[in-house]
C-alpha atoms as one frame of an Amber mdcrd trajectory, in Angstrom:
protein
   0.000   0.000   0.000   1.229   3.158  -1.204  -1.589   5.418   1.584  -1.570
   5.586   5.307  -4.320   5.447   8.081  -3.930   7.785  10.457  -6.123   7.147
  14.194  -6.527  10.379  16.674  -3.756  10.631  19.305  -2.372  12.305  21.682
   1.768  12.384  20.871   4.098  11.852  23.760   7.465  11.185  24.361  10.759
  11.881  23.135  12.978  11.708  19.735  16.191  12.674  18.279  15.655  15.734
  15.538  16.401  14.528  12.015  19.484  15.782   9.752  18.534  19.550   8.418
  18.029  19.568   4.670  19.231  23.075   4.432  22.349  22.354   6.189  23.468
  18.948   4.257  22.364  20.860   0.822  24.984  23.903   1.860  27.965  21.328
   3.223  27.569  19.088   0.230  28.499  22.202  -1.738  30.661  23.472   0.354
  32.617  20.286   0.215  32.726  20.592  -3.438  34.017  24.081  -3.678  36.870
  23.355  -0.811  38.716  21.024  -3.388  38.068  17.999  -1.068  38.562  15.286
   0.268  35.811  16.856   2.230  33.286  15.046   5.002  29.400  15.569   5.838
  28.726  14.191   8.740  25.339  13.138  10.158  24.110  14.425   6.531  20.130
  14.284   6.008  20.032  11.533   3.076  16.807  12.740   1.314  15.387  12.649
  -2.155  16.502  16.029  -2.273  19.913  15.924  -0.689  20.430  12.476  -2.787
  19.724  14.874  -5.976  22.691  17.261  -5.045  25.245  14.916  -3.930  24.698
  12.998  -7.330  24.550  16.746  -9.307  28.164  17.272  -7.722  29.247  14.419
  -8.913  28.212  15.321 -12.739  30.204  18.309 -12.047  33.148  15.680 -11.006
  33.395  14.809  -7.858  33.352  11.677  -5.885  30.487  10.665  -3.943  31.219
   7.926  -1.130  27.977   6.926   1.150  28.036   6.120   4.422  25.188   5.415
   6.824  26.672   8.429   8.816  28.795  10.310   6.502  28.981  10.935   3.047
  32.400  11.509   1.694  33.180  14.247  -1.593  36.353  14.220  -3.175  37.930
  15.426  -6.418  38.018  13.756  -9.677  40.686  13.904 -12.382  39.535  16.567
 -15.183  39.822  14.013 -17.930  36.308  12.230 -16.126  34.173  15.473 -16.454
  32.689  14.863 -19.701  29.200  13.920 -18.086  27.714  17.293 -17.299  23.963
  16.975 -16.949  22.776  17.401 -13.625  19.584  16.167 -12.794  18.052  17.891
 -10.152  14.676  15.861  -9.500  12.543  18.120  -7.618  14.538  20.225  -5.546
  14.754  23.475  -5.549  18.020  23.797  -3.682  19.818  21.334  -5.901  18.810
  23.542  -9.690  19.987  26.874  -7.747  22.531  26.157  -5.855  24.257  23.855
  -8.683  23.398  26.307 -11.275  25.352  29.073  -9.459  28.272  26.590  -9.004
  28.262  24.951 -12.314  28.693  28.658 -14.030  32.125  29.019 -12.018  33.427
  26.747 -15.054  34.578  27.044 -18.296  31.776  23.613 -19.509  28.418  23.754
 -20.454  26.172  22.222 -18.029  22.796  21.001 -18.749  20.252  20.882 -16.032
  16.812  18.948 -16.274  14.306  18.115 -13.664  10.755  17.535 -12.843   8.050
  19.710 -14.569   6.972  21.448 -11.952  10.888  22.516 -11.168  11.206  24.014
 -14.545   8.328  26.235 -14.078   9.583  27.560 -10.359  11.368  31.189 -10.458
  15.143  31.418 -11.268  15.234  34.241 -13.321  16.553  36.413 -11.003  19.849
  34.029 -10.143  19.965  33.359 -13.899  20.091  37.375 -14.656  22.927  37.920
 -12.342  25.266  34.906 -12.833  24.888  36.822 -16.925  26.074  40.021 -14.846
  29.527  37.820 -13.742  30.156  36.608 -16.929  27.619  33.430 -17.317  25.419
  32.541 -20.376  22.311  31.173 -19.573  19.226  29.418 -21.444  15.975  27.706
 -20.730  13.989  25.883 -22.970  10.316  25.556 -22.802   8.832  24.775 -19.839
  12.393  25.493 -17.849  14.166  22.619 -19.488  16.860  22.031 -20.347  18.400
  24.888 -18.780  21.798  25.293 -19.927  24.945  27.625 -17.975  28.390  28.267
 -19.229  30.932  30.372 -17.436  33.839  30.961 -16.612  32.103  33.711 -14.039
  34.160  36.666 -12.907  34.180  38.449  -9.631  32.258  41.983  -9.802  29.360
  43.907  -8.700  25.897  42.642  -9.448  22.119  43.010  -8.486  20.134  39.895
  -7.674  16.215  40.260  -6.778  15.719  37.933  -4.452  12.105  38.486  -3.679
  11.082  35.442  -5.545  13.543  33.015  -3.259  16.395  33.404  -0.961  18.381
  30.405  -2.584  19.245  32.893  -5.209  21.603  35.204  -2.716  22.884  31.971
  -1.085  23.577  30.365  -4.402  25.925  33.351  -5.234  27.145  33.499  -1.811
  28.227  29.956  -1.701  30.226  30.219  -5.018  31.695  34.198  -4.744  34.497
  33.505  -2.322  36.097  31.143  -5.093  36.179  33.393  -7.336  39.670  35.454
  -8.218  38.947  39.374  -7.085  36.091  40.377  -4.450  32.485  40.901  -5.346
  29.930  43.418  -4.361  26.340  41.720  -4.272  23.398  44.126  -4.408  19.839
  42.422  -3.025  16.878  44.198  -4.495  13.284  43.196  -4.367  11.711  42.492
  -0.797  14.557  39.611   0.054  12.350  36.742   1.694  13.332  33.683   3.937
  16.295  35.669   5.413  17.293  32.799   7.965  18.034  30.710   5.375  20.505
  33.336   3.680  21.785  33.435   7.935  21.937  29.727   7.559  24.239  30.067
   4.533  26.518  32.651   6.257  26.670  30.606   9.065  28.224  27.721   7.099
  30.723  29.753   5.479  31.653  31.238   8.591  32.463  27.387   9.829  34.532
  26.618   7.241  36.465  30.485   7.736  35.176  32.170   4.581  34.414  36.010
   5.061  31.064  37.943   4.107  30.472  41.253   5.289  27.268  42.361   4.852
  26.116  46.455   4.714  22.689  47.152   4.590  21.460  45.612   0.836  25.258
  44.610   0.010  26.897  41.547   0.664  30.709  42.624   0.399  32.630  38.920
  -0.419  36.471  39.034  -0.632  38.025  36.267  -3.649  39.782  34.067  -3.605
  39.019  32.444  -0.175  39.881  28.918   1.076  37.714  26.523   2.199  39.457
  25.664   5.590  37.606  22.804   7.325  37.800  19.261   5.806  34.355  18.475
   7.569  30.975  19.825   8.412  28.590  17.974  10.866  24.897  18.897  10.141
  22.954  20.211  13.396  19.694  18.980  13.744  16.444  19.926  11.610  14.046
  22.199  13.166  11.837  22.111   9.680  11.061  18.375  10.437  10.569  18.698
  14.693   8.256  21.613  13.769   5.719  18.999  12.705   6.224  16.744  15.679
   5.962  19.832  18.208   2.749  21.075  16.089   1.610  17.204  16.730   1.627
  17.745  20.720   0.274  21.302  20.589  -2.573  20.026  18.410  -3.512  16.760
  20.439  -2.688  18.178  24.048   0.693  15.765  24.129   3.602  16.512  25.407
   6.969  16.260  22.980  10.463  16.693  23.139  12.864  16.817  20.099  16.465
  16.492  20.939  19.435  17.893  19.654  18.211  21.150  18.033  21.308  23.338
  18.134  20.010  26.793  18.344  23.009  28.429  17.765  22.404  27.249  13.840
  20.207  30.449  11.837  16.858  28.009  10.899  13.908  29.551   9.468  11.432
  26.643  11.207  12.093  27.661  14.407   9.571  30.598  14.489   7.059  27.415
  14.598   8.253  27.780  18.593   6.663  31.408  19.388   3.310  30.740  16.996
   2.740  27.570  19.006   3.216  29.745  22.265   0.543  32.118  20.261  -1.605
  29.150  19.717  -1.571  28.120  23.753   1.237  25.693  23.514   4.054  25.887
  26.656   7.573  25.881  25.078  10.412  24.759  27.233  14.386  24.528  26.234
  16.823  22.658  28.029  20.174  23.177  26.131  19.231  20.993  22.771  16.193
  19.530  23.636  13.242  21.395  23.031   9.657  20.410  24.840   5.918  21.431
  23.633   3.071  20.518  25.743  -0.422  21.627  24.097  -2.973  23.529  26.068
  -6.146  25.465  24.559  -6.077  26.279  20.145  -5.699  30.183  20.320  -6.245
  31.443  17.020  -3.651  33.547  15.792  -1.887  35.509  13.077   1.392  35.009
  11.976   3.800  36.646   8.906   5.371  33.803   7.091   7.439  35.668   4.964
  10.779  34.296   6.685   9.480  31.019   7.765   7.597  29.805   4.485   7.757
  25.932   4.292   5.519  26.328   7.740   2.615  27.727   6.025   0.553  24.760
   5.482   1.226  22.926   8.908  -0.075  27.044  10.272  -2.689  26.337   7.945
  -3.669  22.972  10.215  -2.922  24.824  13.754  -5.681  27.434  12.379  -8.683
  25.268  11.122  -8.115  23.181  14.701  -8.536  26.991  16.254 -12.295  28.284
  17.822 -11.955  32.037  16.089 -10.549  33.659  13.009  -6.298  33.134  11.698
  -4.763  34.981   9.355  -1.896  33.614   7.769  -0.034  37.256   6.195   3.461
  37.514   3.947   5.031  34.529   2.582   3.951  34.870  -1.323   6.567  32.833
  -2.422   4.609  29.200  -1.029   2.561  30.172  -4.407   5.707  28.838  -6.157
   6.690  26.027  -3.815   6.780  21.836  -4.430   3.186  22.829  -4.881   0.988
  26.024  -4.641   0.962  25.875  -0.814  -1.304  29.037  -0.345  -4.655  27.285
  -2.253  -3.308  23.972  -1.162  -3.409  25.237   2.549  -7.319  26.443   1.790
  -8.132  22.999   0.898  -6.827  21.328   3.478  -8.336  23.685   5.866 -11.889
  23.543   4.547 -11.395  19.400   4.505 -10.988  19.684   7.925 -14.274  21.640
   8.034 -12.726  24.789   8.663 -14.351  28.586   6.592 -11.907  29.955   4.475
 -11.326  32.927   2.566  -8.548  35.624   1.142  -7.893  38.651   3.307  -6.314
  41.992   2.682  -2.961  41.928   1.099  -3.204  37.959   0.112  -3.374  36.781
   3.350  -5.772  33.494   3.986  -8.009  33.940   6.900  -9.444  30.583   8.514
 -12.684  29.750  10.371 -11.094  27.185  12.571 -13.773  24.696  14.653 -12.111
  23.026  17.384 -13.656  19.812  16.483 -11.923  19.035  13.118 -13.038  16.351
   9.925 -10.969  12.817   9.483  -9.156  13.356   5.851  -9.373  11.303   2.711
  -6.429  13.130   1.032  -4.602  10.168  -0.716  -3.331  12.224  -3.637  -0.830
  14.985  -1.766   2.433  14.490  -3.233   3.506  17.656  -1.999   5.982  16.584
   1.127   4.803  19.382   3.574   1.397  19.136   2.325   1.817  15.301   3.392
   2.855  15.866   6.524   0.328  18.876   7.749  -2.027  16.889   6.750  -0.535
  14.095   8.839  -0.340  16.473  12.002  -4.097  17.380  11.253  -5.470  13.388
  11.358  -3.789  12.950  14.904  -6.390  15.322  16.153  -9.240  14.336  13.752
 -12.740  12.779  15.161 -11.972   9.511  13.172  -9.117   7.930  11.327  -7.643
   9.748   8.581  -6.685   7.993   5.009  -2.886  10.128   3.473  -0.967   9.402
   0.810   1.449   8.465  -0.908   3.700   7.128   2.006   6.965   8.032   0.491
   6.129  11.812  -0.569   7.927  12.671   2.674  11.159  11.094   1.627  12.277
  14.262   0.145  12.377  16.289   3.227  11.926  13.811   6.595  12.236  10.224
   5.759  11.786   9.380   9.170   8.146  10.862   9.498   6.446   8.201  10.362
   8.375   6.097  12.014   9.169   9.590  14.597   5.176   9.809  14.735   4.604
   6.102  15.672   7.538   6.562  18.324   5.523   8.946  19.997   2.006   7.235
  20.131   0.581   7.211  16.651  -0.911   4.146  15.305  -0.794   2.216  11.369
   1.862   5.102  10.467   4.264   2.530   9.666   5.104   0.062   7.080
């Protein structure tokens, strides 16, 4: 069986955080652009992280997997005559690859899902052509094709469409000879995740200063670590600590380094919003659920949390509004219309406020689902939070939609009390 049944709960207990995504996707790069042999340890292995390590090595590297650490080292030149990456469906893999792909003198072909091809990367493609790049796409997004060599210089990137632009040219400037001047225009959204990138550079001893709009990025740097060990995921916990605040159960994820810039963690002060008490002992973060306050939130900076927000508001006796974050519009799905249809499933009244911001109904006493079609990871696993709480057993699907993001869902869910999540 490809679905899963999901029975009401309450979620209790404890469990170790997963791998971040965010942080594997920026040490797997990292690792290519120190030279190597380079070390992730504790990486996240994903759909999505699977799709960059395996891009890399079309660019030529050498992938080695371990259980615990994956390995990247360089190859001769003469075995980089394979340059099409294939990026699946992740987002981070086509931007990120694309930015470090153009640092070379080779044409690289990138293909993907549909749905990939028709996400924004304009703006990234538009300012790796002010380095020094060329840069096509064919209909529908694919192929897209990049050819450097870039140079080091001043350029504008708009990065109000997605921060992985910025970070994409932040991961790849500091290799390049001279120092560049990067220029953000556009409302930047999902700044923790361009903290999360400066962050990892700053581990392995590479300097960005930033002033204001400009990201001032001295070249050529070294890469000076020969390892990277990825904290723990707050996008995945935020789920499980939704799960308790939902169902009145008490959760603890462990080893959430907070000293790591994640975006997921402003799930902590909306579930505080919501009712929920929020405890921190060093790494181990605790939510115990009380009452469903409704609530509104900005998402701008924290968008992958829309839809689970979208759960915590339907379960809600008032009125939510969900403001900011237009960029889930573009997402694995859109997750703004996908959020009002899982709401009103769950028998909550839905409708668009002021500014594009989703207003929800919520009834406290929320509809079993029959949703066997999301393929949309965080979709999935909303929807997932939403049946623990349900007033019958809830039918999801498919199963392994979560594999790109938090292989470990469900087996983390039936750790903590939840019944025929696993199989």
């Amino acid at each position: 069986m490809t679905d899963v049944q999901i029975a009401p709960v309450r979620l209790a207990g404890a469990v170790d955080a997963p791998p971040s995504k965010s942080y594997t996707h920026r040490a797997l790069v990292l690792g290519y652009l120190s030279g190597g042999p380079f070390c992730v340890e504790r990486p996240l292995d994903s759909d999505d992280t699977r799709a960059t390590a395996r891009g890399l090595g079309a660019l030529g590297a050498s992938i080695r997997w371990g259980r615990r650490r994956w390995t990247i080292a360089p190859r001769p030149a003469a075995s980089r005559a394979a340059r099409t990456v294939r990026c699946g469906a992740s987002g981070s893999t086509l931007r990120f690859l694309v930015s470090v792909a153009a640092r070379e003198a080779s044409t690289t072909r990138f293909v993907g899902v549909p749905r990939l091809g028709l996400r924004p990367i304009d703006g990234l493609l538009d300012a790796l052509r002010g380095l020094g790049a060329t840069a096509e796409r064919g209909p529908g997004g694919w192929p897209l094709t990049v050819r450097g060599p870039l140079r080091a210089g001043s350029v504008r990137v708009d990065a109000s469409a997605s921060s992985q632009f910025l970070s994409g040219l932040l991961l790849v400037a500091p290799t390049l000879r001279g120092s560049s001047r990067i220029v953000v225009t556009g409302r930047a959204v999902s700044a923790p995740y361009v903290s999360a990138t400066r962050a990892t550079l700053r581990a392995a001893g590479v300097r960005v200063r930033r002033r204001g709009r400009e990201f001032l990025v001295p070249g050529p740097q070294s890469i000076r670590i020969d390892s990277f060990v990825v904290p723990g995921d707050a996008s995945g916990a935020a789920y499980l600590w939704a799960g308790a605040a939902l169902t009145g159960g008490r959760v603890t994820v462990r080893g959430i380094d907070r000293r790591w810039p994640q975006a997921d963690l402003a799930v902590l002060p909306l579930l505080r919003l919501y009712g929920a008490r929020v405890r921190a002992r060093g790494a181990d973060i605790t939510v115990e659920g009380a009452t469903r306050r409704p609530f509104s939130v900005d998402l701008t900076d924290a968008p992958d949390l829309y839809p689970l927000a979208g759960v915590l508001a339907a379960a809600a006796g008032g009125r939510s509004r969900l403001r900011g974050a237009a960029q889930v519009v573009h997402k694995e799905s859109d997750r703004r219309a996908g959020t009002a249809r899982l709401a009103r499933a769950l028998g909550a009244r839905v409708r668009s406020g002021p500014g594009g911001a989703l207003e929800v109904e919520g009834r406290p006493a929320i509809r079993r689902l029959d949703l066997r079609n999301l393929t949309d990871h965080r979709m999935l696993m909303s929807a997932a939070v939403a049946g623990l709480a349900a007033d019958g057993p809830s039918r999801l699907g498919p199963r392994a939609a979560v594999g790109k993001s938090f292989p470990g869902f469900w087996r983390a869910l039936a750790r903590l009390g939840a019944k025929g999540v696993t199989g």
